[in-house]
N, C-alpha and C positions, 0 to 999 in steps of 0.2 A: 311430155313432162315439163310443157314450156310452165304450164301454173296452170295451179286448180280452178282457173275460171273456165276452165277446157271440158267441167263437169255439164254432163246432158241430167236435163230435168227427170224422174223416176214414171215409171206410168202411174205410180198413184198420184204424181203430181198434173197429168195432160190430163186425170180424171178430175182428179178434183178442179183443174181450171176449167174443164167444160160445165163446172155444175155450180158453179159460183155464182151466191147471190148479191146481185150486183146494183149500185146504186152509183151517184157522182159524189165522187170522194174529195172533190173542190169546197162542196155544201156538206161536207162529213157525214156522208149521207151511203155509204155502201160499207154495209155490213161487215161485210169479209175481211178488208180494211181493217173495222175498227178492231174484231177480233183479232186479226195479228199483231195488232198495235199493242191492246191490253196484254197479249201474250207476252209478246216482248218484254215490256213495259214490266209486268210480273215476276217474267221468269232472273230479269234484271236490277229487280227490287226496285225502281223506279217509279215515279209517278203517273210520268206518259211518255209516248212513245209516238215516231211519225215515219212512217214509209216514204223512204225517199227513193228516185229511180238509183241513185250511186252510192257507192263509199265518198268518190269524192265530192258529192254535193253534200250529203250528210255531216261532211270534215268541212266542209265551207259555210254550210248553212250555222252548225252549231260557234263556228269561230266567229262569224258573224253576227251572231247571239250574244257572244260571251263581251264581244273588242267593240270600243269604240272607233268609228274613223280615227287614226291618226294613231291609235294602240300600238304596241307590239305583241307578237304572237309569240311566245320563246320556246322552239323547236328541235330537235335533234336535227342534225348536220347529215344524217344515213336516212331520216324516215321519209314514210312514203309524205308525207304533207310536204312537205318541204321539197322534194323532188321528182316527185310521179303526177302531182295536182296541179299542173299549170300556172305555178302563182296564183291559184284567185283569187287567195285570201287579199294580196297587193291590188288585184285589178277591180276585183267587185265590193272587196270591202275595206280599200284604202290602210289597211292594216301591214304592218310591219312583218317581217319575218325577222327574228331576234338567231340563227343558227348558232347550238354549241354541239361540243364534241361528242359522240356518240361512243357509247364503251363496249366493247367486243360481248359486252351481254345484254347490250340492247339499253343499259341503260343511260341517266345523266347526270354525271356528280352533282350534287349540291351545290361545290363550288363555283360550278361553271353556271349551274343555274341563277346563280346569286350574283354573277358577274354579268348578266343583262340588265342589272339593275343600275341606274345611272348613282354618281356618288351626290347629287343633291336631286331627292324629289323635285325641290321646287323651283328647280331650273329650268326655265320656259324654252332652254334649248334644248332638251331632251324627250325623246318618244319615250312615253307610260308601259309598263309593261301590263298590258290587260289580264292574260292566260297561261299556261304553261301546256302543252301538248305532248303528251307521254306517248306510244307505241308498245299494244302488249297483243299478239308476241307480234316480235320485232322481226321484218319482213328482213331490209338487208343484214342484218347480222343473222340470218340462217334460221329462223322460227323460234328462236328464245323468249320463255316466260320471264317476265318481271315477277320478283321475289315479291309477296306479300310484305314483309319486313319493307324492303326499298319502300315501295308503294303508300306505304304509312307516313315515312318519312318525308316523302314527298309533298301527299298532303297536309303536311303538321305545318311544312316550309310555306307553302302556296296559303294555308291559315293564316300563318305568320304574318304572310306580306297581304292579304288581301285580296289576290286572286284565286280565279277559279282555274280546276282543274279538266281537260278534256284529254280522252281518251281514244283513239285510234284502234279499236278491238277490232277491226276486220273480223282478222281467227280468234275471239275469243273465247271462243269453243272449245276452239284445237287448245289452250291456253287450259281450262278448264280440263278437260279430258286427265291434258299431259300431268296437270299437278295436284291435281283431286279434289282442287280447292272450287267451290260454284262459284259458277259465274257472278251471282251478284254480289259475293262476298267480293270479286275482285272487282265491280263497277262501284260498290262503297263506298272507294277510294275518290272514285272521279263526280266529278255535279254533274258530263253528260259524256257516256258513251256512243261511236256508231260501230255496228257490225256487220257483216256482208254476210244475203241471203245464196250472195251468187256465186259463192267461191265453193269450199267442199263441200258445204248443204245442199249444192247441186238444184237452187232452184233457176231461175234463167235470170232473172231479172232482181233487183232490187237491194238495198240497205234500212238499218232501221238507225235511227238516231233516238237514244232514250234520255231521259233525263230529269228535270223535276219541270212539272207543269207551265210555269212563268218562262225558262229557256225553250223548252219546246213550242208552246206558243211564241216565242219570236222566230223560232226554225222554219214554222210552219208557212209563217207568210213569208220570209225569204224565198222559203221554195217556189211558192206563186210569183215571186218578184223575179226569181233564177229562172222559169219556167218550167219547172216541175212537178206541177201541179197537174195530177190525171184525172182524168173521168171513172168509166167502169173500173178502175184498178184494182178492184178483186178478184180478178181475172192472175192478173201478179200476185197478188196475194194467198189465194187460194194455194199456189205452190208454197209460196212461205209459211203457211198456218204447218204442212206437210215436212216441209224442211227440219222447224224447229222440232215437230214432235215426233220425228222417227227419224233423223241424220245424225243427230250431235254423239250419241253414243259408238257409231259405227265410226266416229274418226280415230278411236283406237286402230282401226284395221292400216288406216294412212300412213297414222304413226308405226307400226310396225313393218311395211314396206317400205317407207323412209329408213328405218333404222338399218333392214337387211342391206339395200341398197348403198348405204356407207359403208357397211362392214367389209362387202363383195367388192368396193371402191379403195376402201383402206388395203386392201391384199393384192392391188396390184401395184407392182414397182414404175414409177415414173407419174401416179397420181396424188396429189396431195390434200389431206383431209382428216381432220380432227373428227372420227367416228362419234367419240362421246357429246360432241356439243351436240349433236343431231337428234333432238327432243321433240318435235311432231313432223309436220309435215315436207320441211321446204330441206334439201344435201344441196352446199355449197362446197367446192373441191375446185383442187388449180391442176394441172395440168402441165408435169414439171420436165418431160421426157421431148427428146430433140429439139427443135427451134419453133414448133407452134404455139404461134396466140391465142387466148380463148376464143378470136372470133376465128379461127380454122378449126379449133376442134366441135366450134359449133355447126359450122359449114360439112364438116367432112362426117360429123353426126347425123346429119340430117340428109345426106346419100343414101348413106345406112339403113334411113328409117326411123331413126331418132332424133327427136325435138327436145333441146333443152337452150336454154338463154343463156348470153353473156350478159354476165350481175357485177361487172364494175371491179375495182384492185385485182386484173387480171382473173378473175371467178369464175363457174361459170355454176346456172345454179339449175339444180331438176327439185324436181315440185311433185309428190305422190298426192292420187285422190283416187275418188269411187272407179273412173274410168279404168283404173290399172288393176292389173294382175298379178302373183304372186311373178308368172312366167315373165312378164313384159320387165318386171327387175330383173330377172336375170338376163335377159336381152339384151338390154340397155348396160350392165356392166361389162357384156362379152363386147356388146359395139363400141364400149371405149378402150377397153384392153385391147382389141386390135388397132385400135388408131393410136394406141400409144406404144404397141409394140411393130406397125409400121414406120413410128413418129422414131425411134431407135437407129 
């Protein structure tokens, strides 16, 4: 339950990578490729679309697209760009990280966004703000959607100023599912989304970065400049054609073993957890019983037979996907009930 990239590829996915029609996707030249791309690209009301091997080259490549050297990139303070990415946006593309406060629903005031803004444009001693970088749904605050309403206003502000808006959709699937609204109504919002094939969609490999034509074309060669540019890669793709068109609807099953899994967490004395926040896939819960830290109740979990992560302000987080079982939630609640009524 450490996270849903822990999903095994489906046999219709090992079939259809055995049978994929394959070309060198450098010269945009294999098929399979381009179909998932258009899929993408379609299914996210966008222009084009580019298979990238990561979520975080897809987050890098398109920042890269958007910022000038020397930009700022203005970021939530919790999200995954800003903390799980290496810096690369600073290393590879000389760009700024502008961090503000991140709100218990994933989202970023207005205020705080408007406070990366220097008080004179045209002071040559201030970094530009090129971007604004949203999170939906938003990994450390717990899998929360961003409201369509927020999202508008967002981009009305990022209008306003002049920049573009990029989107961190990893799960925006899971995002879709949870709040019934399609996905591309909520990529609308953004000039370029990325989303991972390889999380619940349970394909092995890969991310798509969508967006309109002119940003994708600068993605695309970044990639080749990052070295991500592959050959046969329909071989990857072939599971992702697979992913998109028979996973996205079965992440309700996630979301509902996430949800039992809080409730079965909420009802034991000594854990702590706001059941209702818990809207697709990822239960965040503290652990308030005798003197353990989350990284013992993560150690003393994993005895047990249970994998879940320490997620930071003492959390610790478990993550449902296709590999889990209705059984393997109640498992997993009985192995922390007893570590917290040993922990007594």
């Amino acid at each position: 339950m450490r996270s849903d990239t822990f999903t095994l590829p489906t046999p219709e996915m090992f079939t259809a990578m055995t049978r994929a029609d394959l070309g060198d996707d450098v010269y945009s030249e294999d098929p399979t490729v381009r179909r998932l791309e258009e899929l993408a690209a379609e299914r996210l009301g966008k222009s084009d679309a580019c298979l990238m091997p990561s979520g975080t080259m897809a987050n890098l490549t398109a920042m890269m697209a958007h910022v000038p050297r020397g930009g700022k990139a203005i970021v939530g303070d919790e999200s995954d760009i800003y903390l799980y990415e290496a810096g690369g946006a600073s290393v590879c593309g000389g760009i700024i990280y502008e961090p503000v406060r991140t709100q218990p629903d994933g989202t970023l005031d207005l205020a705080d966004l408007a406070g990366g803004w220097p008080p004179d444009l045209d002071d040559p001693q201030f970094a530009l703000p090129g971007l604004i970088c949203l999170e939906n749904t938003h990994n450390r605050m717990g899998g929360r959607v961003l409201d369509p309403g927020y999202l508008d206003a967002v981009r009305r502000f990022a209008d306003d100023r002049g920049v573009p808006l990029h989107m961190d959709g990893a799960r925006i699937f899971h995002a879709e599912v949870a709040s019934g609204v399609p996905a591309a109504e909520i990529a609308a919002f953004a000039d370029s989304l990325q989303f991972c094939l390889s999380k619940a969609l349970s394909a092995p490999i890969g991310s798509i970065l969508a967006g309109d034509a002119e940003v994708v074309a600068r993605a695309r060669r970044l990639r080749k400049m990052l070295g991500g540019g592959m050959r046969q890669a329909g071989v990857v793709a072939a599971a992702g054609i697979v992913a998109m068109t028979s996973m996205i609807d079965r992440l309700a099953e996630d979301h509902a073993l996430a949800a039992d899994l809080a409730q079965r967490l909420a009802d034991i004395d000594g854990i702590d957890i706001d059941a209702g926040s818990v809207v697709t896939n990822i239960v965040l819960f503290r652990v308030s019983a005798g003197d353990l830290d989350e990284n013992a109740v993560v150690d003393l979990a994993r005895e047990s037979g249970l994998a879940v992560g320490e997620f930071g302000h003492g959390r610790i987080r478990a993550v449902t996907h296709r590999g889990l079982r209705p059984a393997d939630v109640r498992d997993a609640a009985d192995i922390l009930a007893g570590i917290v009524k040993e922990a007594r």
